[in-house]
N, C-alpha and C positions, 0 to 999 in steps of 0.2 A: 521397587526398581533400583534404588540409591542402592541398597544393602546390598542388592544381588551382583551392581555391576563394582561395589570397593572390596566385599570378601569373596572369600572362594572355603571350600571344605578341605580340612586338611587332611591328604593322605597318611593316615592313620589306624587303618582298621583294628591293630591292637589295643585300640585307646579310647573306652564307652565315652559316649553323652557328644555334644556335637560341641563342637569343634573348629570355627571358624576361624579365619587365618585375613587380616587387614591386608589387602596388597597394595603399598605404595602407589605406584604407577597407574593402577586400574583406579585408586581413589581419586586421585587428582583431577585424571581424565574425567570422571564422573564428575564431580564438581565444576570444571571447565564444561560441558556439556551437555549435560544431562537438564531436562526443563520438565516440573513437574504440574500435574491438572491441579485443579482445585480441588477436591473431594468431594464425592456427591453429598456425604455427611454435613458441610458447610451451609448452614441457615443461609449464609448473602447469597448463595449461588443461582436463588430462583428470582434475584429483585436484579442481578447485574443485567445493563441495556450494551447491545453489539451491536454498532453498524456495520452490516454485514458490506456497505461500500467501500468499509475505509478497513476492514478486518478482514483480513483472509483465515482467519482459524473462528471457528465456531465458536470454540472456549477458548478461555487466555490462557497462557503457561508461564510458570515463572521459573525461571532461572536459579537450582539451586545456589549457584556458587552466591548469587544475593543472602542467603540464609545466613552464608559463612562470613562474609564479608560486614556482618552487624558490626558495630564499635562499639565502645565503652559500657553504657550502662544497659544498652540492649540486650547485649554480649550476656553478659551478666543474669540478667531477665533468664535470657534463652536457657543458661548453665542450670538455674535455680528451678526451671520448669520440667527440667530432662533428670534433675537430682531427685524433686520430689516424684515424678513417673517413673524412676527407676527402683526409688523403695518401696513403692504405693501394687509395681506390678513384680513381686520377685520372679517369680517363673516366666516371664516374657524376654525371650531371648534376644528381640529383634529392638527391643526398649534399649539392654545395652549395648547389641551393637549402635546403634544410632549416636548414644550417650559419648561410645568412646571414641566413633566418627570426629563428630564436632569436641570434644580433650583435645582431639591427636592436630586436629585442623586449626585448634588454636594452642598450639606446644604447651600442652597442661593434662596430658594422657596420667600423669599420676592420681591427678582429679581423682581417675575411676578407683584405684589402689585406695585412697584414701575411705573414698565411700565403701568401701568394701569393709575397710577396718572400724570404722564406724558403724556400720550396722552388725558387725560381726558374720558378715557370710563370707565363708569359703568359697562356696560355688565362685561368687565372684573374684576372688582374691586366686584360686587357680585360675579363673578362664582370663585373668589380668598375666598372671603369670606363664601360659602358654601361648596368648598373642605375640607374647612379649619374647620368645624363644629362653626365657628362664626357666631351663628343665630342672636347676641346679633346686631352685626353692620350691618348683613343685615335688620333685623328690621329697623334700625336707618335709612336706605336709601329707606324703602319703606313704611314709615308711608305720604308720602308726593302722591304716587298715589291713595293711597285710597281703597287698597285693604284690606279689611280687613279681609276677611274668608284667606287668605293666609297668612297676621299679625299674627292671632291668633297659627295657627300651628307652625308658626317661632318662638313663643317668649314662647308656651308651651312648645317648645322641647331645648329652649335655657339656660335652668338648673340657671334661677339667683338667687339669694338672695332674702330674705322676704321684703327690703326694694326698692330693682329693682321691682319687682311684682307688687306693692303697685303703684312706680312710672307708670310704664305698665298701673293699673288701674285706677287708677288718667287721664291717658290721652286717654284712652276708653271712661272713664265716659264724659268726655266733649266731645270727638264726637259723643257723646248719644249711644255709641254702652253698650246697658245693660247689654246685656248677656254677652258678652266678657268680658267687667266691673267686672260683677258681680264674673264670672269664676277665674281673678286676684287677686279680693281682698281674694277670697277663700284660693289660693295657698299663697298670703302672711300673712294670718291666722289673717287679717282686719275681725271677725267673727262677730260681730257687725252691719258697714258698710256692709258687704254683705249679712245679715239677712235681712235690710233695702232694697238692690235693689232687691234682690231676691221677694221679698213680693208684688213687680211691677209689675214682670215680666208673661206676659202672656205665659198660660200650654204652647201654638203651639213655643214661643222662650227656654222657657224650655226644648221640647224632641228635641227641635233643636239643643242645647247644650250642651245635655246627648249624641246625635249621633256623632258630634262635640267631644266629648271625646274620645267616642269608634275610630272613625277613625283616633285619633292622637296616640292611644296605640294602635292603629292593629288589632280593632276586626270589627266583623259585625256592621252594623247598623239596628236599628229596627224599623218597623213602627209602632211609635206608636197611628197613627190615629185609629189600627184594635181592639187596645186595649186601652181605654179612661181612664178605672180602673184603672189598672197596673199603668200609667202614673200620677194618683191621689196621687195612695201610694206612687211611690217613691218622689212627689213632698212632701208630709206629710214628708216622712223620711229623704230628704234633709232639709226641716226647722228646726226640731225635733233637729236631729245631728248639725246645727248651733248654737239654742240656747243651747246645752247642751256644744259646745264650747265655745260661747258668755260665759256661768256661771261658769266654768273651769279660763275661764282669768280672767274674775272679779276677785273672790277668789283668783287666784295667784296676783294680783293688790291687793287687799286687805290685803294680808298675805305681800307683800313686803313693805305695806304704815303701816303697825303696828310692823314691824321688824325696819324700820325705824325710826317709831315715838317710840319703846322701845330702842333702842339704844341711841336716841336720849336724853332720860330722864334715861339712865344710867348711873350712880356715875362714874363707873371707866372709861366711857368714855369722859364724861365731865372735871372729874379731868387731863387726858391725852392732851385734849384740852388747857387745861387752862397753863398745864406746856410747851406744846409747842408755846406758845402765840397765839392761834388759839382765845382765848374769853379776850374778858375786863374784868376788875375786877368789873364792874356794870351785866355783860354777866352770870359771873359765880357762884355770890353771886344770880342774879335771878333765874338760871337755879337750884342751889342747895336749895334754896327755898320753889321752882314749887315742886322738888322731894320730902323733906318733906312732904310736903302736901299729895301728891298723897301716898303718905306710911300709913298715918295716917287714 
């Protein structure tokens, strides 16, 4: 009942094995409320005496949030109990959620990472790294089986940098995966280089790619076999929209390489130069020279 009311299943269908997702809010809640039976399995269970005068519940209930609420060396006890049940059961799933419950509830969720590295399982060192919304290092540990349509949604929803991305597509491109390739170097705004693969790429891997979108933000997917046209245009308007990006960066490349080369042949910057000993006195008699000239 604890497990069911702090995780939830995360919507994920491209992504085997299960998958469960901590949800702050609903944990807490659980913990504030939630009051558990005793276990029929519990040996005291048939010797405990109820007055049924002074009792209004048949069975007692105890108040999770008392579990959590242990102190020091109990604490401890409890961690040491859940660490050896957590190695003792590797395939019990509900072992480590509980495990990582009580980490997270006492700010020591690394706990679980560590135990992970210490027994050497992945399983748990990914299912650490996807509670955790670390697409970045689950990527890192499953670029080696080869999966690559489950790559892709990991490391589009993994929010990196223009120069992460770029990296991402850089090692697509060498396992010849184009489209994926191509998808990266888009998002690290390489508009250029993914003019270039995109120009490759065949229509049937392109609406592969455009569905491939749609199911990583949540929408339908469409067939675009029933519609050949449609699938025309938007490839037209993906190129279109590239080079119109491609000539955008030029120009800011061009406008930063003449900002530089007018700074560079400006008086009061050159003389600033010269007084902080930045140019030779052969540097700065050529450079004010050069200027002349170009004045004249």
């Amino acid at each position: 009942m604890f497990l069911d009311s702090a995780f939830r299943d995360a919507d994920t269908p491209w992504y085997p094995g299960t998958r469960k997702l901590l949800v702050k809010e609903r944990f807490y809640t659980a913990i504030e409320q939630l009051e558990l039976e005793i276990p029929e399995s519990n040996a005291q269970k048939p010797h405990q005496f109820h007055d049924h005068h002074n009792s209004l519940r048949r069975l007692p209930r105890v108040p999770i949030k008392l579990l959590f609420a242990l102190p020091g060396n109990e604490r401890e006890t409890v961690c040491g109990i859940l660490r050896e049940a957590l190695i003792a059961n590797p395939h019990n799933v509900d072992i480590v959620l509980l495990t990582y419950a009580f980490f997270v509830a006492w700010d020591r969720g690394t706990d679980l990472l560590a135990i992970a590295h210490q027994e050497d399982r992945d399983d748990l060192k990914e299912w650490y790294y996807w509670v955790n919304n670390d697409m970045k290092s689950i990527g890192v540990m499953k670029r080696s089986s080869g999966d690559y349509l489950s790559l892709f949604f990991i490391y589009d929803r993994a929010g990196s940098a223009a120069a992460e991305y770029r990296d991402i597509a850089d090692w697509f491109l060498k396992e010849s995966e184009f489209k994926f390739s191509y998808h990266f170097y888009y998002k690290a705004k390489e508009f250029e280089t993914a003019l270039e693969i995109l120009q490759n790429i065949s229509p049937r891997e392109f609406s592969e790619l455009l569905n491939l979108r749609r199911t990583s933000s949540g929408e339908r997917t469409v067939d675009f076999t029933l519609d050949g046209s449609r699938l025309d245009l938007m490839y037209q308007e993906e190129i279109e929209t590239l080079r119109g990006f491609a000539r955008i960066r030029a120009a800011e490349t061009y406008k930063q390489v003449a900002v530089k080369a007018r700074q560079h042949f400006d008086r009061e910057t050159i003389e600033t130069k010269y007084a902080f000993g930045e140019l030779t006195e052969d540097e700065y008699q050529r450079l004010i020279r050069q200027l002349q000239e170009r004045m004249q």
